[in-house]
C-alpha positions in Angstrom: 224.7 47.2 2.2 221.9 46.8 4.5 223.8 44.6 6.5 225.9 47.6 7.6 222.9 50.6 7.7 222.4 49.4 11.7 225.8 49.4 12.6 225.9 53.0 10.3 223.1 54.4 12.1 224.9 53.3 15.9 228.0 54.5 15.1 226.4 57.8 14.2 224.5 57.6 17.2 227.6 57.6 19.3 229.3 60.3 17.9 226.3 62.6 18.2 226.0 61.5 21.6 230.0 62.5 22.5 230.1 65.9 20.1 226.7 67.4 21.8 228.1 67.8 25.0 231.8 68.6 23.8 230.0 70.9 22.0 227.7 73.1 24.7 231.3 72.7 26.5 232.8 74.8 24.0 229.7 77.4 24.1 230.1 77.6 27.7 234.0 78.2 27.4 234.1 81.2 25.6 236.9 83.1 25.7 238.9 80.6 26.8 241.9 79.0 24.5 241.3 75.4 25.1 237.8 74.3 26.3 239.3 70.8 27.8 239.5 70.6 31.4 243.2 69.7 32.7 242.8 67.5 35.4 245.9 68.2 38.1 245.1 66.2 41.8 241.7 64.0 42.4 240.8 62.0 45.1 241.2 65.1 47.7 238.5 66.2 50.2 237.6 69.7 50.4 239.9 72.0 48.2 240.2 75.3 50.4 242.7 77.7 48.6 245.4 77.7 46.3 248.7 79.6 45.4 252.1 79.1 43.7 255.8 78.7 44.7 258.7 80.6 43.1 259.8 77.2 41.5 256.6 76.6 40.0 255.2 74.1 42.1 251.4 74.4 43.7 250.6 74.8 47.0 246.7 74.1 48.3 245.3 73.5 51.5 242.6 70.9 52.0 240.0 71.6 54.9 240.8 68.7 57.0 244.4 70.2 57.5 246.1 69.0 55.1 249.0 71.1 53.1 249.7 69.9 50.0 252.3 70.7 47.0 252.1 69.4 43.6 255.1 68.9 41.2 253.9 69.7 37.8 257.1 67.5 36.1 256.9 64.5 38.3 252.9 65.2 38.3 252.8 64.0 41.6 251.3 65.5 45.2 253.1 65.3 48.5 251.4 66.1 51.8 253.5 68.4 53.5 251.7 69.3 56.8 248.6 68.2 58.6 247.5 71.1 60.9 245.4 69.8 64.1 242.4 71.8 63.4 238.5 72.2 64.2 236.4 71.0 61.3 232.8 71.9 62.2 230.5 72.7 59.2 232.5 75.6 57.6 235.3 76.0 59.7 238.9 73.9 59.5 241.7 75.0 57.3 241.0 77.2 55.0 243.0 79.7 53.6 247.2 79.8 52.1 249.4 82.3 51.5 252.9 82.5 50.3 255.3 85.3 51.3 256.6 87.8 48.1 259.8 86.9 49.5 259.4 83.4 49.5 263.3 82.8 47.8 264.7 84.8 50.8 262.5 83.6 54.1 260.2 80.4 53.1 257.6 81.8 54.7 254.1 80.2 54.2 250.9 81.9 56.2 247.9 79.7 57.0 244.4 80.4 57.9 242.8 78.0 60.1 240.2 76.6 63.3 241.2 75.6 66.6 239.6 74.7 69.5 240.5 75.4 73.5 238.7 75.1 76.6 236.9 78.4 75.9 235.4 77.8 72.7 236.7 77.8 68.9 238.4 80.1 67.4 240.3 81.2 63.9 244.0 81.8 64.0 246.5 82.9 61.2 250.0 81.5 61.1 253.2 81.5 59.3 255.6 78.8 59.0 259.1 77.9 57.4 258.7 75.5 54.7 261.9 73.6 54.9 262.6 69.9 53.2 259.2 69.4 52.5 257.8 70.1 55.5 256.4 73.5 57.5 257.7 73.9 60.5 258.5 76.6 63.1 254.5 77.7 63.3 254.4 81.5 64.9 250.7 83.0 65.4 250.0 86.4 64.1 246.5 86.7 64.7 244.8 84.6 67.3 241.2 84.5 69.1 239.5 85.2 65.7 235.8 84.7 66.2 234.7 81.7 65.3 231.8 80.0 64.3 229.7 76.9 62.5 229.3 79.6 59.8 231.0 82.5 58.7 234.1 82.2 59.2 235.8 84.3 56.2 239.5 82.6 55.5 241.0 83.9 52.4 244.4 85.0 53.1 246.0 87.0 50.2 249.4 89.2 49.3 248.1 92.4 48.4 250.2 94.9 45.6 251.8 96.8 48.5 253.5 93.6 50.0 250.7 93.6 52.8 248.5 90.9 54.0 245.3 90.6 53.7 242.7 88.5 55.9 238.8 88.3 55.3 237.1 87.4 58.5 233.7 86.8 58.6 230.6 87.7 61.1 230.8 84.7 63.1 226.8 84.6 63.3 226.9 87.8 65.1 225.8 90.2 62.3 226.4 93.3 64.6 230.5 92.5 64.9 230.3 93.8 61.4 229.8 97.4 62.3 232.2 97.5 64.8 235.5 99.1 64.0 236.5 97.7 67.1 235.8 94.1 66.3 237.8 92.1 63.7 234.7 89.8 62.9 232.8 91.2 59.4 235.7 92.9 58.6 238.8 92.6 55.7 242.2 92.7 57.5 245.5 94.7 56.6 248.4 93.4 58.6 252.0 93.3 58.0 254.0 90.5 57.9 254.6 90.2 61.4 250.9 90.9 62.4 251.3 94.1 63.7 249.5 96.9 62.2 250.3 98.9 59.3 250.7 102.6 58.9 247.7 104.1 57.3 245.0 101.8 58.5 242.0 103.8 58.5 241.4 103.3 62.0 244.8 102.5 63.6 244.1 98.6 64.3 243.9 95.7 61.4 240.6 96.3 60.2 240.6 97.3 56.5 237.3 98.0 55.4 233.5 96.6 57.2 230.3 95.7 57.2 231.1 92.5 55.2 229.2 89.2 56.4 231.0 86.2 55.1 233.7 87.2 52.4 235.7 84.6 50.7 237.2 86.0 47.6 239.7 88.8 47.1 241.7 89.8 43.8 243.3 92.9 42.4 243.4 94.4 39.7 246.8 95.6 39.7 247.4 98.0 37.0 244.4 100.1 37.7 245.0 99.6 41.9 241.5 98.1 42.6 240.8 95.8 44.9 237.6 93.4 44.8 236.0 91.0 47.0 233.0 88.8 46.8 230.9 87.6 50.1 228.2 85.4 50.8 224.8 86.9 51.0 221.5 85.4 53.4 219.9 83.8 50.7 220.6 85.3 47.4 221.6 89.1 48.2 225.8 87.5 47.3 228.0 90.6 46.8 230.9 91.6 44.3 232.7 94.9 45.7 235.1 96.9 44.9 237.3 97.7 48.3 238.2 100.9 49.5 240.3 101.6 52.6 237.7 102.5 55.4 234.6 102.3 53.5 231.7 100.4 55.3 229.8 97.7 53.0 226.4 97.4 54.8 225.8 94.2 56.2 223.5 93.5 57.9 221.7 95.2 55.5 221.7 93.5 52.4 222.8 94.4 48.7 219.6 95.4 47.7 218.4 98.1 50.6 221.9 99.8 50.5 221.9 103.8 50.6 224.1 104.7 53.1 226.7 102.3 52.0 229.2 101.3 49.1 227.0 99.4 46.8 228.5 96.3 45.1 229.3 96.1 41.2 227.4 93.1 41.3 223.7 92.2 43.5 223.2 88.7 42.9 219.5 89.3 43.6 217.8 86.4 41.1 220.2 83.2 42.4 222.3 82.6 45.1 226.0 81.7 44.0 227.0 81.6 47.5 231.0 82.8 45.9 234.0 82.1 47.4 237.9 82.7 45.4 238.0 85.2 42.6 240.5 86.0 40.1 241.4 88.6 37.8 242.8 88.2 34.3 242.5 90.3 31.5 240.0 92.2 32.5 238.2 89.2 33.5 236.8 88.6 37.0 236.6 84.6 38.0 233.9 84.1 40.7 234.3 80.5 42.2 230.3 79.6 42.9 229.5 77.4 45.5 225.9 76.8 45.6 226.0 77.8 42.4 228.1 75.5 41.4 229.6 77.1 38.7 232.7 79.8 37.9 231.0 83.1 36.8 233.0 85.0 34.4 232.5 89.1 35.3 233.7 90.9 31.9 234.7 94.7 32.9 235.0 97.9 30.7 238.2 99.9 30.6 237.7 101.1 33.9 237.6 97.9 35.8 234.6 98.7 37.9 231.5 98.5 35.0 230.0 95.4 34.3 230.0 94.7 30.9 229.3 90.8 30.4 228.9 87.9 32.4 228.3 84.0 31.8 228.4 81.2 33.5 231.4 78.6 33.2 231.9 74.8 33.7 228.3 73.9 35.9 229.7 70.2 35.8 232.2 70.3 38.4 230.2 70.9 41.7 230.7 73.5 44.4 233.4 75.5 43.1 235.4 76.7 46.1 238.6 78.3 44.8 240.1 79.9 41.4 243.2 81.0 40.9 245.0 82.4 37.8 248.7 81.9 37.0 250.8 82.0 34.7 248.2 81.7 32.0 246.0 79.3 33.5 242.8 79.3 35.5 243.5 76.4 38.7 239.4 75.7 39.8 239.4 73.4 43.0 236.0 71.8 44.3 234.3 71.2 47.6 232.2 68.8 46.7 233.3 67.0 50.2 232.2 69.7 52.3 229.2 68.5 53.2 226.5 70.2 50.9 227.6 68.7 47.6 227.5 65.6 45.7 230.8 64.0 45.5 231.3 62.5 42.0 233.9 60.1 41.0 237.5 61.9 41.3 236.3 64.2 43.6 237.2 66.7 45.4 239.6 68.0 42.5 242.4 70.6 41.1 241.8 71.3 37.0 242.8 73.9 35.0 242.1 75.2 31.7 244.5 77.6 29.4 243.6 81.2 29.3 243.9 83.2 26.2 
């Protein structure tokens, strides 16, 4: 018997040393059905944005221009475009649409950074996905302002069928309080780029005064629209959008009077957040610098904050989350040049939503 008390005592060690963390896992992961993390596709560089096919399949762009799409039976990813892009601190390819009509045009729209003789700029494009590959590229939206920093990129289908584009201030924090300047702005443009009827102010512009947004999610049942943007330094920003309304910046989230005032001031840290989703009256905020997905719990009237915690700090800088089809999809950027790549990284997970 006292042979085996060491070997007692290690293997008890062990298991208290795998259960504690499975176990603040679990307290982290509430309200979530399973608390293990699904991994999809490692070994990728930069995870940008993320949507679905009518088939099922994933499509995500990685920020040195690759397209990819993963097959969830044969669990495999095939690289179905590289875009000849600018990759300069926070610019390259960035965000990915696909068209609500996908089964009757193949239409795929891309966000991305370019350079000419003149300078760099942001562009977004739509291509035919045919066998595997996108082809046919038309322009929509050229001469974007572009810069190191700020450059917005989250392309998404809004409710009506519309497109929307978040564009950010290029450095030039007075574009944003131009109506007549796309930069600091979100974008409503129809499929062909042109501009739709009721704009507030007959061009693309949507709403402005935004800085640097990278999220955007509805909440289609109640028809309300959020975004979240990077603050300077703390000051990040959850909103509720409203056609024509004029969010501030440069004037930050806390000195706001003559301005809509986000649902959420991130005033004590900065999350720096990028993709949202919306689930069940959930909001998903992908942090980057703060390296974790904050979960936004809303009353009945999806605008008051209720709850919020902070989900899966392990992964990195959390660029992108997505939920479908009752999953959440996290990608990382831990390849973008501010993180700490770990073992795997950059990667696609997701985790089952209840």
């Amino acid at each position: 018997m006292k042979n085996k008390l060491p070997a007692l005592i290690v293997l008890i060690i062990i298991i208290l040393f795998v259960a504690i963390p499975v176990l603040k896992n679990n307290k982290k992961a509430v309200g979530i059905v399973e608390t293990g993390i699904e991994t999809l596709a490692e070994n990728l560089d930069t995870v940008w944005a993320i949507d679905f096919l009518p088939n099922g399949k994933m499509i995500f762009t990685e920020r040195p221009g690759r397209v990819n799409i993963y097959d969830f039976d044969k669990k495999e990813k095939l690289v179905i475009a590289e875009i000849p892009i600018t990759e300069i601190a926070e610019s390259g390819l960035l965000g990915i649409a696909v068209d609500p009509e996908f089964e009757e045009n193949n239409l795929i729209y891309l966000y991305y950074t370019y350079e000419d003789s003149n300078g760099i700029y942001n562009r977004v494009s739509r291509f035919i996905l045919k066998d595997n590959k996108l082809i046919d590229e038309k322009v929509l939206l050229d001469k974007i302002p572009a810069a190191r920093f700020h450059d917005g990129g989250r392309i998404k289908f809004g409710p009506d069928g519309l497109l929307y584009v978040t564009i950010g201030d290029a450095t030039n924090p007075s574009t944003a309080q131009d109506t007549n300047s796309i930069a600091g702005k979100i974008l409503r443009i129809n499929k062909d780029g042109s501009i739709p009827k009721g704009n507030p102010f007959e061009n693309l512009v949507y709403s402005y005064g935004h800085r640097n947004p990278q999220g955007i999610a509805w909440n289609s049942e109640k028809n309300i629209f959020y975004a979240a943007e990077h603050g300077p330094s703390r000051m990040d920003e959850v909103n509720i959008i409203q056609k024509g309304k004029n969010y501030g910046w440069p004037a930050t989230c806390d000195e706001l009077s003559n301005f809509e005032n986000p649902i959420r001031c991130y005033t004590e840290f900065t999350l720096a957040p990028s993709g949202i989703a919306f689930h069940n009256s959930n909001l998903y905020v992908a942090g980057l610098r703060g390296t974790q997905l904050r979960k936004i719990t809303l009353a009945e009237d999806g605008k008051t904050i209720i709850g919020e915690e902070e989900l899966f700090s392990d992964l990195g800088r959390i660029r992108e989350v997505v939920a479908h089809d009752g999953y959440l999809y996290i990608g990382t950027s831990n390849y973008d040049g501010r993180g700490i790549p770990k073992k795997g990284d950059d990667k696609i997970t997701r985790i089952k939503l209840d």
